[in-house]
N, CA, C and O atoms as CSV, one atom per row, in Angstrom:
chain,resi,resn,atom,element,x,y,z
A,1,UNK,N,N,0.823,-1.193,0.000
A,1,UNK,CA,C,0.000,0.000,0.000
A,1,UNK,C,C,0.865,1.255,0.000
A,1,UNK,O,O,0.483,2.213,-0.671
A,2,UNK,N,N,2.102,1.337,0.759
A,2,UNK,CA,C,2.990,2.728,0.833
A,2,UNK,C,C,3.495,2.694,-0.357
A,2,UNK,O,O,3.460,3.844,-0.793
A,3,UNK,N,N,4.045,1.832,-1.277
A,3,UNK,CA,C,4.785,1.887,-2.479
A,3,UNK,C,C,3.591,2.477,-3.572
A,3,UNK,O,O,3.813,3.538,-4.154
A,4,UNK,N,N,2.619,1.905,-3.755
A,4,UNK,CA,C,0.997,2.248,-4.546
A,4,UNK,C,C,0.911,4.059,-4.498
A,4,UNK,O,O,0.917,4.783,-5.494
A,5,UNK,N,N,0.808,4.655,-2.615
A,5,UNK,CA,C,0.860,5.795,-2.179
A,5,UNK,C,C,1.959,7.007,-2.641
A,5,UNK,O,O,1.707,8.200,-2.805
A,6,UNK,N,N,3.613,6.118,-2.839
A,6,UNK,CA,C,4.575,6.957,-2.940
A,6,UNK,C,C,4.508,7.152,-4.609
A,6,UNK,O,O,4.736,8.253,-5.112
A,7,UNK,N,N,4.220,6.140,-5.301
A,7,UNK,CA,C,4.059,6.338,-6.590
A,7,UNK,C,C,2.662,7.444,-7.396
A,7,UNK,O,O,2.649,8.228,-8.345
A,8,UNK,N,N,1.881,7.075,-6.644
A,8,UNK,CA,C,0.367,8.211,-7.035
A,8,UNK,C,C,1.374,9.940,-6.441
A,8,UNK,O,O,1.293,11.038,-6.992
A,9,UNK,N,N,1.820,9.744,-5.786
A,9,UNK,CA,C,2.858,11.158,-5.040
A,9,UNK,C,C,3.856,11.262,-6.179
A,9,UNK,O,O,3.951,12.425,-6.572
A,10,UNK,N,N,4.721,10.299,-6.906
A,10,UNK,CA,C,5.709,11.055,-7.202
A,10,UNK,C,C,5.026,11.141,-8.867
A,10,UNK,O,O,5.625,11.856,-9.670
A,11,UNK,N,N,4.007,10.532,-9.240
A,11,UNK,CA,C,3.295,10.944,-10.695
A,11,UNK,C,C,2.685,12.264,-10.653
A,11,UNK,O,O,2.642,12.914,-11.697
A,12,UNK,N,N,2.149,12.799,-9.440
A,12,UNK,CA,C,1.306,13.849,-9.241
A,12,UNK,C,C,2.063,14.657,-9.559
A,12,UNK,O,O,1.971,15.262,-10.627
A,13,UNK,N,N,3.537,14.958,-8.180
A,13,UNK,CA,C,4.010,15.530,-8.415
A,13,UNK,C,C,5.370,15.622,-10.019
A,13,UNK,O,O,6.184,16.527,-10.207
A,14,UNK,N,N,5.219,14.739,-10.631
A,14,UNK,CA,C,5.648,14.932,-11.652
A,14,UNK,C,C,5.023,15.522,-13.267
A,14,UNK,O,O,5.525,16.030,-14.269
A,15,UNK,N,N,3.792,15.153,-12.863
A,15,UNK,CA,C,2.664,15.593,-14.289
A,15,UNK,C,C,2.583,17.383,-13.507
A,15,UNK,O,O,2.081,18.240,-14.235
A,16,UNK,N,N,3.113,17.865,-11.981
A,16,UNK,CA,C,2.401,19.235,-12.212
A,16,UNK,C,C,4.191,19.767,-12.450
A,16,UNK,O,O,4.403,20.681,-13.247
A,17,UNK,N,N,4.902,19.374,-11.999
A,17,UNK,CA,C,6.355,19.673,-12.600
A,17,UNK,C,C,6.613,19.465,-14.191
A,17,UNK,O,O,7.049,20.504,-14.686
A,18,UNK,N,N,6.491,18.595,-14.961
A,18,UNK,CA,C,6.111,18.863,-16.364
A,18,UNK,C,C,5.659,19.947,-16.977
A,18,UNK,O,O,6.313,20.567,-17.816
A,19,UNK,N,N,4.530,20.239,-16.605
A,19,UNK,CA,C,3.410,21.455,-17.139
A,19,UNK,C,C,3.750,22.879,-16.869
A,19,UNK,O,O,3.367,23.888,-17.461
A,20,UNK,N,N,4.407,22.773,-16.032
A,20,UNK,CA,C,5.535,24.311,-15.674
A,20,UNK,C,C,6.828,24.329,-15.996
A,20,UNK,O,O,7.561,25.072,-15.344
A,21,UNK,N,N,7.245,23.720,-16.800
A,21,UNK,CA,C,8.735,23.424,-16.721
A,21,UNK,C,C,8.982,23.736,-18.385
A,21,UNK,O,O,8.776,22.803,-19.162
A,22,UNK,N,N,9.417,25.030,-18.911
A,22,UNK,CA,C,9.788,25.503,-20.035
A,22,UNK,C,C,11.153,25.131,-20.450
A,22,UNK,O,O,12.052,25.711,-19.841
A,23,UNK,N,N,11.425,24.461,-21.172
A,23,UNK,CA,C,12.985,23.860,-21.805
A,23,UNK,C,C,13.109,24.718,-23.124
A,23,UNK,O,O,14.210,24.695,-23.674
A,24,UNK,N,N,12.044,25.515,-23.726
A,24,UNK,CA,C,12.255,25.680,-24.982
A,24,UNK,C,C,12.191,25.561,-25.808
A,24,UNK,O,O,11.544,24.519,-25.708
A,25,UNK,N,N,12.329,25.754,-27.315
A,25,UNK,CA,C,12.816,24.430,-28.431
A,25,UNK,C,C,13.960,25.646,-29.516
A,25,UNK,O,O,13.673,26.820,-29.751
A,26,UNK,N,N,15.074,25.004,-29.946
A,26,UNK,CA,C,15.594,25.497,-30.726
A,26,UNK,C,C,15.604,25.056,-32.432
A,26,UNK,O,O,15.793,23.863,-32.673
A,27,UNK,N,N,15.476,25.660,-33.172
A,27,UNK,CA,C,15.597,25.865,-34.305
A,27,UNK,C,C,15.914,24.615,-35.214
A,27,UNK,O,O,17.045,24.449,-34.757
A,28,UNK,N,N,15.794,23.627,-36.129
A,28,UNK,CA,C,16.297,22.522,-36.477
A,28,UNK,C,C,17.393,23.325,-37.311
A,28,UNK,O,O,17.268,24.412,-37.876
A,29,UNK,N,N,18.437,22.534,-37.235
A,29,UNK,CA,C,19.688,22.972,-37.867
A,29,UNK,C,C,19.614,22.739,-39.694
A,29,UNK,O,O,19.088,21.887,-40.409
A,30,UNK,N,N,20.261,23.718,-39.900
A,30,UNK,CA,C,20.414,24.349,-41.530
A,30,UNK,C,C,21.675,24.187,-41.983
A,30,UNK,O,O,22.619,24.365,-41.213
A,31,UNK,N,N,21.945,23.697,-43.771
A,31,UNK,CA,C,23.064,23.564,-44.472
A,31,UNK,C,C,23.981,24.517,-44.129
A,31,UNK,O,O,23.440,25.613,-43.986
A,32,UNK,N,N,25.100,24.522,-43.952
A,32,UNK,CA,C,26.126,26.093,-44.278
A,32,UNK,C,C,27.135,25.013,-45.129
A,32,UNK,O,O,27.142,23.785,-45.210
A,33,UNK,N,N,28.003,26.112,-45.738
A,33,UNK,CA,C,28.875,25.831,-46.296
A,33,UNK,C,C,29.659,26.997,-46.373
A,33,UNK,O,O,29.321,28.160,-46.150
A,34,UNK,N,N,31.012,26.433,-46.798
A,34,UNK,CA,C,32.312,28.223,-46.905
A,34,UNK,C,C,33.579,27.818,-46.531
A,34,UNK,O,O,33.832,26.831,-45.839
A,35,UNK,N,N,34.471,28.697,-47.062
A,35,UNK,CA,C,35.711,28.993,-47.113
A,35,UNK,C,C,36.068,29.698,-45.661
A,35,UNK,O,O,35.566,30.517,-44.891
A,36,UNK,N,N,37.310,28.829,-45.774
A,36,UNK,CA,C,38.499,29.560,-44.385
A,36,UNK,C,C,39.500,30.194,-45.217
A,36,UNK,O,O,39.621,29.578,-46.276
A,37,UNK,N,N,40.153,31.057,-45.139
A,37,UNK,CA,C,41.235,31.468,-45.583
A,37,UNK,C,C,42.119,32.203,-44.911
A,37,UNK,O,O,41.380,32.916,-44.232
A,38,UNK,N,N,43.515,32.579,-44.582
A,38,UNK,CA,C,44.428,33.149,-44.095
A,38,UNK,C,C,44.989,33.640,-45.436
A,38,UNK,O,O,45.671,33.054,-46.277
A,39,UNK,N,N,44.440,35.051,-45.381
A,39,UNK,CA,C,45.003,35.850,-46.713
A,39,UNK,C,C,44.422,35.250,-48.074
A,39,UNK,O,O,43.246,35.134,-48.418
A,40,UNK,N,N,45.616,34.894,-48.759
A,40,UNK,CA,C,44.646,34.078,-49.968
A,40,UNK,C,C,45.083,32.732,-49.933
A,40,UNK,O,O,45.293,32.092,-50.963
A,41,UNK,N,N,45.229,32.282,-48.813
A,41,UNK,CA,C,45.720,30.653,-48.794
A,41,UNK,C,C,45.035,29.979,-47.791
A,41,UNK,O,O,45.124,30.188,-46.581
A,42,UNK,N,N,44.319,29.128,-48.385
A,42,UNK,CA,C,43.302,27.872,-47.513
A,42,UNK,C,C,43.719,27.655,-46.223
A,42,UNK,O,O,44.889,27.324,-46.035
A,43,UNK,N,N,42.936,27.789,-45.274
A,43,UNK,CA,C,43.633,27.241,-43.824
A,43,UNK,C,C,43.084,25.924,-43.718
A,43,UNK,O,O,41.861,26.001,-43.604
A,44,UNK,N,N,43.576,24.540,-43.710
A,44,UNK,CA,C,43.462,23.310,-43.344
A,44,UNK,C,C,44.032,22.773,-42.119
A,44,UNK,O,O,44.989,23.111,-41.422
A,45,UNK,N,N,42.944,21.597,-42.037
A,45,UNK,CA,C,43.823,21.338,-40.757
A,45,UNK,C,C,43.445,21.508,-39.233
A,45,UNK,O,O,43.732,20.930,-38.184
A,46,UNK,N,N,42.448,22.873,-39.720
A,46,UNK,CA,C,42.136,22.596,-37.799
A,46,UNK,C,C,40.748,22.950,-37.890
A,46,UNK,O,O,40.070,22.637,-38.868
A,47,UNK,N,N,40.231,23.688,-36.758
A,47,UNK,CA,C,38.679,23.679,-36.726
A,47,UNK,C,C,38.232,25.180,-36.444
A,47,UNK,O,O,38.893,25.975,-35.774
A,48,UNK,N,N,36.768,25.503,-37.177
A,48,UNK,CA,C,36.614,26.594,-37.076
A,48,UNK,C,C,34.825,26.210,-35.915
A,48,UNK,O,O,33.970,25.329,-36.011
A,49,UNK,N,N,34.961,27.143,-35.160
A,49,UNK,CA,C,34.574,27.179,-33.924
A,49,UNK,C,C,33.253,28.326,-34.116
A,49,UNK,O,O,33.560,29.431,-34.562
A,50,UNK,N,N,31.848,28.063,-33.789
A,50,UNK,CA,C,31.000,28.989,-33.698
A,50,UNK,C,C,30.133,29.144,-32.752
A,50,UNK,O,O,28.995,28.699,-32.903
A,51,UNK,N,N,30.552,29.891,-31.447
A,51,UNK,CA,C,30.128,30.222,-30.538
A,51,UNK,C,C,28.591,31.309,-30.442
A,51,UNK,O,O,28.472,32.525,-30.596
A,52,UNK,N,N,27.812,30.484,-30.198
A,52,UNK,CA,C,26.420,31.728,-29.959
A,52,UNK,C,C,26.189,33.242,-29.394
A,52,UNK,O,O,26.510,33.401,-28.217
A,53,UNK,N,N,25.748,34.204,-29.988
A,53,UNK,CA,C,25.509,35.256,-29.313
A,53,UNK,C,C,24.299,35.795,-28.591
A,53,UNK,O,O,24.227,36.560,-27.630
A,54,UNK,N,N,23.437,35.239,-29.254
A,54,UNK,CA,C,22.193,35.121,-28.672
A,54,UNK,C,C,20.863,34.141,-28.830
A,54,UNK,O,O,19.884,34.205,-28.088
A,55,UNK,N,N,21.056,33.001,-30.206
A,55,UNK,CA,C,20.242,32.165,-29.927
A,55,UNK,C,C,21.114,31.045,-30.873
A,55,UNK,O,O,21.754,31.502,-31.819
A,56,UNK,N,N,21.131,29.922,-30.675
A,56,UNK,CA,C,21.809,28.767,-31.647
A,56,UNK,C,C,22.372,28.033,-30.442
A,56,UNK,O,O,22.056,28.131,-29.256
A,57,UNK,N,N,23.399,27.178,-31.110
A,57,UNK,CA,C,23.997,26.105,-29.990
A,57,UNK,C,C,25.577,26.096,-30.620
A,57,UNK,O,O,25.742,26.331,-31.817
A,58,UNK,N,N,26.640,25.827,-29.788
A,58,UNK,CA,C,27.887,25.980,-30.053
A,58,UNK,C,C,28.175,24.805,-30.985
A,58,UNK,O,O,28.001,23.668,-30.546
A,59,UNK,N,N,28.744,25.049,-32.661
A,59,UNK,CA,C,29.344,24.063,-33.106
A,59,UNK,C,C,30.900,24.242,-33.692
A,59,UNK,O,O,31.557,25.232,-34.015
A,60,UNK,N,N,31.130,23.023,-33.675
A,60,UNK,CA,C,32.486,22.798,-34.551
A,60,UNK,C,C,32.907,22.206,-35.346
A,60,UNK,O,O,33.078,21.001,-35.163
A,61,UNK,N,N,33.262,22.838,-36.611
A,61,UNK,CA,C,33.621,22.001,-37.686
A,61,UNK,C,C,34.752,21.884,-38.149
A,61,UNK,O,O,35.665,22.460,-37.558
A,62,UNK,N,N,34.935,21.388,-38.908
A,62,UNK,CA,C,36.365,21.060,-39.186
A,62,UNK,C,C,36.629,21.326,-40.404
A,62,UNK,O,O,35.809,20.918,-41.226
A,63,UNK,N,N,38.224,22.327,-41.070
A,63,UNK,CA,C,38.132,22.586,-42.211
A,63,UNK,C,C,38.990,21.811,-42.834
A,63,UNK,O,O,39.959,21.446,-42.168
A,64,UNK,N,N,38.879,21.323,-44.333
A,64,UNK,CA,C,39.550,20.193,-45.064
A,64,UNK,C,C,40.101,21.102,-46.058
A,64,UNK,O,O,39.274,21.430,-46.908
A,65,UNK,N,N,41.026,21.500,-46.166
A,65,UNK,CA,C,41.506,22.108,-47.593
A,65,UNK,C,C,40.984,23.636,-47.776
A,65,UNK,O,O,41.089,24.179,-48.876
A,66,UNK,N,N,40.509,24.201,-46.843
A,66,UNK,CA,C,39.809,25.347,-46.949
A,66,UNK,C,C,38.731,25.368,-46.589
A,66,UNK,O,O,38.252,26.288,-45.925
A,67,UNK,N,N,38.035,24.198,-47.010
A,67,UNK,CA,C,36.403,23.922,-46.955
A,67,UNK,C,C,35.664,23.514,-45.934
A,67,UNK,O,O,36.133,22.529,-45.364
A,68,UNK,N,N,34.016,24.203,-45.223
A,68,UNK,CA,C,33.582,23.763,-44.181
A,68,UNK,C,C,32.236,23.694,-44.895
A,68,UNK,O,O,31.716,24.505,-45.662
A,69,UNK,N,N,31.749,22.355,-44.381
A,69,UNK,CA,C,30.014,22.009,-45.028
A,69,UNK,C,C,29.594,20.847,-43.087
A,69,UNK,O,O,30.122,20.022,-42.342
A,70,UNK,N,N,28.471,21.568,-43.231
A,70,UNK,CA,C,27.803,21.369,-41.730
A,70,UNK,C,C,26.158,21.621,-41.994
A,70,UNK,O,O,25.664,21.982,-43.062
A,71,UNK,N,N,25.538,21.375,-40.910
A,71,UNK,CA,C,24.507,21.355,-40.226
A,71,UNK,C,C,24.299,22.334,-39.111
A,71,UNK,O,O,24.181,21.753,-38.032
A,72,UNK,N,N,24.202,23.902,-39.019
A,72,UNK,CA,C,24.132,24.429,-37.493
A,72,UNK,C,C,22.487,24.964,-37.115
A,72,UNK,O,O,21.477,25.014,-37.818
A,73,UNK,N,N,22.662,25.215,-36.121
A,73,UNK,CA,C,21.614,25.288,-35.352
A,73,UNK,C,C,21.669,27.414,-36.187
A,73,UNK,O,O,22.641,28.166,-36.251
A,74,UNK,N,N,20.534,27.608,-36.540
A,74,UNK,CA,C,20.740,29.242,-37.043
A,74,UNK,C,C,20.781,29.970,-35.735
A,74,UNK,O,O,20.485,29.438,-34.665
A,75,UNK,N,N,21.249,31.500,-35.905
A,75,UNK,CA,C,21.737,32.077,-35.020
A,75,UNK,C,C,22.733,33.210,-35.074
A,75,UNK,O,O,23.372,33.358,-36.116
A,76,UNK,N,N,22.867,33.765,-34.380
A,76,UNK,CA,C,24.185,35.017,-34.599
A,76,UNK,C,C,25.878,34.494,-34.103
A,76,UNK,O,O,26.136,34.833,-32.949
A,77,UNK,N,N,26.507,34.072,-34.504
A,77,UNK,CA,C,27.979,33.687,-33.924
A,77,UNK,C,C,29.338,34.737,-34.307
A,77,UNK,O,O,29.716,35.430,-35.252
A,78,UNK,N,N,29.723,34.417,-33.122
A,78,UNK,CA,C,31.371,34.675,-33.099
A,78,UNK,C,C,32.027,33.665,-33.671
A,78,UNK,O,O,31.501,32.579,-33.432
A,79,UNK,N,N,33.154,33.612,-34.460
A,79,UNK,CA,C,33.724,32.522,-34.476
A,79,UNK,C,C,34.972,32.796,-34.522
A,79,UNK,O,O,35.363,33.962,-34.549
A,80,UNK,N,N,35.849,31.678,-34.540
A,80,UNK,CA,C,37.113,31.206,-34.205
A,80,UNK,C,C,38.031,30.308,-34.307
A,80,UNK,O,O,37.519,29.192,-34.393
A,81,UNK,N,N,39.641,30.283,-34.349
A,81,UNK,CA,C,40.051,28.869,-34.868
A,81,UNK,C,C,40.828,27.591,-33.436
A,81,UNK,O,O,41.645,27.676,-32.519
A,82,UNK,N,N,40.415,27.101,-33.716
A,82,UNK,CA,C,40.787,25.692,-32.964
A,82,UNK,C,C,41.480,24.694,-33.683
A,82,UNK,O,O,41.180,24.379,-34.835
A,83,UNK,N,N,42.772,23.984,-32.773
A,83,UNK,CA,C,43.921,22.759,-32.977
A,83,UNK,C,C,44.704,22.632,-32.570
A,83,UNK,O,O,44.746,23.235,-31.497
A,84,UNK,N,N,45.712,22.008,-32.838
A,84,UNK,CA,C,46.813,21.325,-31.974
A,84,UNK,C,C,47.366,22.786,-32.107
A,84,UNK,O,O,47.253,23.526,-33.084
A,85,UNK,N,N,48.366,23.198,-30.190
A,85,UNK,CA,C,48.976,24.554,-30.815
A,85,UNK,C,C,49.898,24.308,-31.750
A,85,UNK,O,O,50.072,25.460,-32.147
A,86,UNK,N,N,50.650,23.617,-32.421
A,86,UNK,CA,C,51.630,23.504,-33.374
A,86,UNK,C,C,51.293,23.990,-34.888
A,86,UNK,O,O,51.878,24.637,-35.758
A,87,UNK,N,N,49.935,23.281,-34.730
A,87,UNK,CA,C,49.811,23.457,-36.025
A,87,UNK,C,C,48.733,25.207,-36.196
A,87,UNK,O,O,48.631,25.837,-37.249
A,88,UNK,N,N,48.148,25.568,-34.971
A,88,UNK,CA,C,48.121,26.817,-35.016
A,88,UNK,C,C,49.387,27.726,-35.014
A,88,UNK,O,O,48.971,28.832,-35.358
A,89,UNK,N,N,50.351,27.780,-34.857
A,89,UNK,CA,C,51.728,28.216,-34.770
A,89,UNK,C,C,52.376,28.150,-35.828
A,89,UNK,O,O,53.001,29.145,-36.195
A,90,UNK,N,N,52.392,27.078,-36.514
A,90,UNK,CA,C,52.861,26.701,-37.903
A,90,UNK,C,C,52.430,27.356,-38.751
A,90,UNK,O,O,53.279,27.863,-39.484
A,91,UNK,N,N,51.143,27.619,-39.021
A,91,UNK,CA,C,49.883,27.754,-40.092
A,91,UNK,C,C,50.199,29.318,-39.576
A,91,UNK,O,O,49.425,30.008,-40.239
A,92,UNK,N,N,50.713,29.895,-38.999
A,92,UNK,CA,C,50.819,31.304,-38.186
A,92,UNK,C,C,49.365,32.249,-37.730
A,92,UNK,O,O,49.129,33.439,-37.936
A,93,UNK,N,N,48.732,31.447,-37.205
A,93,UNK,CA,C,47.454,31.848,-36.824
A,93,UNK,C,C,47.546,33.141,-35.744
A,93,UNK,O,O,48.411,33.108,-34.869
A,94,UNK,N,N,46.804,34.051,-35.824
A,94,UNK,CA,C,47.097,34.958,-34.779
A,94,UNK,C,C,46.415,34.580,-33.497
A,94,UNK,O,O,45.418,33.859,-33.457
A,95,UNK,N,N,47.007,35.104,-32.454
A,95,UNK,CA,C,46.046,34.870,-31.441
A,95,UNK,C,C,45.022,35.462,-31.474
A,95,UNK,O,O,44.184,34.562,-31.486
A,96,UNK,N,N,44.578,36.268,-31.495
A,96,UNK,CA,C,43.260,37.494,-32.191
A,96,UNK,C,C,42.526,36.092,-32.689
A,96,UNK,O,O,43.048,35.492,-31.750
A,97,UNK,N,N,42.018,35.395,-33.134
A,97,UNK,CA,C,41.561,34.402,-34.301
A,97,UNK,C,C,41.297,33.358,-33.323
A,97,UNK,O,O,40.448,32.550,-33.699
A,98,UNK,N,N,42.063,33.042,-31.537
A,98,UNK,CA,C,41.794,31.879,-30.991
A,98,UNK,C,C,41.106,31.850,-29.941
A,98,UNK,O,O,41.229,31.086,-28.983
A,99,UNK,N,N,40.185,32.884,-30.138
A,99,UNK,CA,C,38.745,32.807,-29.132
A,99,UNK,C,C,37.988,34.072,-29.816
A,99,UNK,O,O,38.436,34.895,-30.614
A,100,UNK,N,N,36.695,33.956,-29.244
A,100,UNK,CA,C,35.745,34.773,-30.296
A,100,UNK,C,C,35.748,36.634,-30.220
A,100,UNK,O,O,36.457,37.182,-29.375
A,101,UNK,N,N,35.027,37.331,-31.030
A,101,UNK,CA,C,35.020,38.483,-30.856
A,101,UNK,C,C,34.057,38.915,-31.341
A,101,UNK,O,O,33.723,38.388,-32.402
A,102,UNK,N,N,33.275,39.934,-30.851
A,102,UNK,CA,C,31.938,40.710,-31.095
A,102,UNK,C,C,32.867,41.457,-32.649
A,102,UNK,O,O,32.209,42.203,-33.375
A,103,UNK,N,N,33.687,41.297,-32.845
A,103,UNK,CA,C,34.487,41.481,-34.714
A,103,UNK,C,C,34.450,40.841,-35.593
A,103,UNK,O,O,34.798,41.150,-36.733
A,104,UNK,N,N,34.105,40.031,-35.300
A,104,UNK,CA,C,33.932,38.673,-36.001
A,104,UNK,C,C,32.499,38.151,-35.640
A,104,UNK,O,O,32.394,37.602,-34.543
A,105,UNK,N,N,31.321,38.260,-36.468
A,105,UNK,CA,C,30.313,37.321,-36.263
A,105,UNK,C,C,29.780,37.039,-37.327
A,105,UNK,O,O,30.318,37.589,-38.288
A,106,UNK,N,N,28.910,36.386,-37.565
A,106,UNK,CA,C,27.831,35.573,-38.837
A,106,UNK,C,C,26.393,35.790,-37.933
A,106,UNK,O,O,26.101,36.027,-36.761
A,107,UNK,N,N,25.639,35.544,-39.308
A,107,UNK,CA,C,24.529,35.189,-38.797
A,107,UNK,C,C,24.155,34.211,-39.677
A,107,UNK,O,O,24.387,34.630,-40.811
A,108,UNK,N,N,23.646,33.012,-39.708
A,108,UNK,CA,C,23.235,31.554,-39.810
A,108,UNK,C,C,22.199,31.487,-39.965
A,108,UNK,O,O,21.574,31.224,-38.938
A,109,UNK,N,N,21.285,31.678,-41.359
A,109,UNK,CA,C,19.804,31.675,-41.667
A,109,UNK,C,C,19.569,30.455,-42.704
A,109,UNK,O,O,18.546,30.126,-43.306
A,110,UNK,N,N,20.375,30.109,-42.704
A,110,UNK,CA,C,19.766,28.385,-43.986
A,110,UNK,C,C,20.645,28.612,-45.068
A,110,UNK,O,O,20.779,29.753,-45.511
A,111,UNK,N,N,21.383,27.454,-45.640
A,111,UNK,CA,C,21.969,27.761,-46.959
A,111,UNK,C,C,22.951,28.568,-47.246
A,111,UNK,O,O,23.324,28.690,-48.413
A,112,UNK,N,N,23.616,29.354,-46.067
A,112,UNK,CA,C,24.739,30.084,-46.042
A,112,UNK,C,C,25.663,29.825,-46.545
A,112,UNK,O,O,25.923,28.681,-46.170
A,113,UNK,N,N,26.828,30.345,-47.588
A,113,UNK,CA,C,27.798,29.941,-47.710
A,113,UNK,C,C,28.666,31.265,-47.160
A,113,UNK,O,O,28.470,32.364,-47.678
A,114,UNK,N,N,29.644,31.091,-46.073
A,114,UNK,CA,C,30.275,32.011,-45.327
A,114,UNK,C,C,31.647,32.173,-46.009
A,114,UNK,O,O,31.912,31.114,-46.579
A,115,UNK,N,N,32.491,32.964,-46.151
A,115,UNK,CA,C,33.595,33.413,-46.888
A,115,UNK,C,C,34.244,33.917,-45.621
A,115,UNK,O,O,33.901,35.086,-45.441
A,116,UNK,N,N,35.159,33.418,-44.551
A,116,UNK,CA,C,35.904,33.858,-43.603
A,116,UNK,C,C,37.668,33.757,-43.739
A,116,UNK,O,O,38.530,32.975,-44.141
A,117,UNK,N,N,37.527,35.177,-43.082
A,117,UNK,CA,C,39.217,35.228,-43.766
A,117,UNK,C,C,40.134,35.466,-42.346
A,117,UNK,O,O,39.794,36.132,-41.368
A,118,UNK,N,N,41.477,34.667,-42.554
A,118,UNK,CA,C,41.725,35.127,-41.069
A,118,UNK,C,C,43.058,36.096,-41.856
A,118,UNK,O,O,43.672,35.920,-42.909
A,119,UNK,N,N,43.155,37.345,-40.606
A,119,UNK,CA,C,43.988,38.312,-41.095
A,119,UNK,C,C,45.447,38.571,-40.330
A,119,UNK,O,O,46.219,39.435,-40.748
């Protein structure tokens, strides 16, 4: 009978915790596609990083030869480069470029193809 009791208690209190409990929903994620570049030469090799500014979800992709093709959540981003430090060092990445900046943003509406240049 107490187990019957604790269970009618913890459904109750779970169907009125449900019904108040706002999680949200975000956006189903959209094609992008685009170029990395450092000057006029492809940056490969490491990852370009897109941090949210006010609605989306943080992703990371990875660039192959220049090239980034993804799925993101739309949204306004900062972005940025990420990898081994060597090969950020090598590739002569600035530090400026290895965390985000209200100088750097996108906005992510479907079908984007982004043209980012690092300077």
């Amino acid at each position: 009978m107490r187990s019957a009791t604790c269970f009618a208690l913890f459904l109750l209190l779970f169907t009125g915790c449900e019904s108040s409990l706002d999680l949200g929903t975000n956006p189903a994620p959209v094609a992008i596609t685009g170029t990395v570049s450092k000057g006029s030469s492809p940056v490969t090799g490491l990852r370009l990083n897109l941090q949210p500014l006010e609605t989306g979800l943080p992703a990371t992709l990875d660039i192959k030869d220049g090239k980034i093709a993804a799925e993101v959540t739309p949204g306004k981003y900062t972005w940025y480069l990420s990898g081994d430090e060597k090969d950020l060092v090598s590739k002569g990445i600035p530090e400026a470029f290895l965390s985000g900046s209200m100088e750097r943003t996108v906005e992510i509406k479907g079908g984007d193809t982004l043209s980012l240049t690092v300077e």
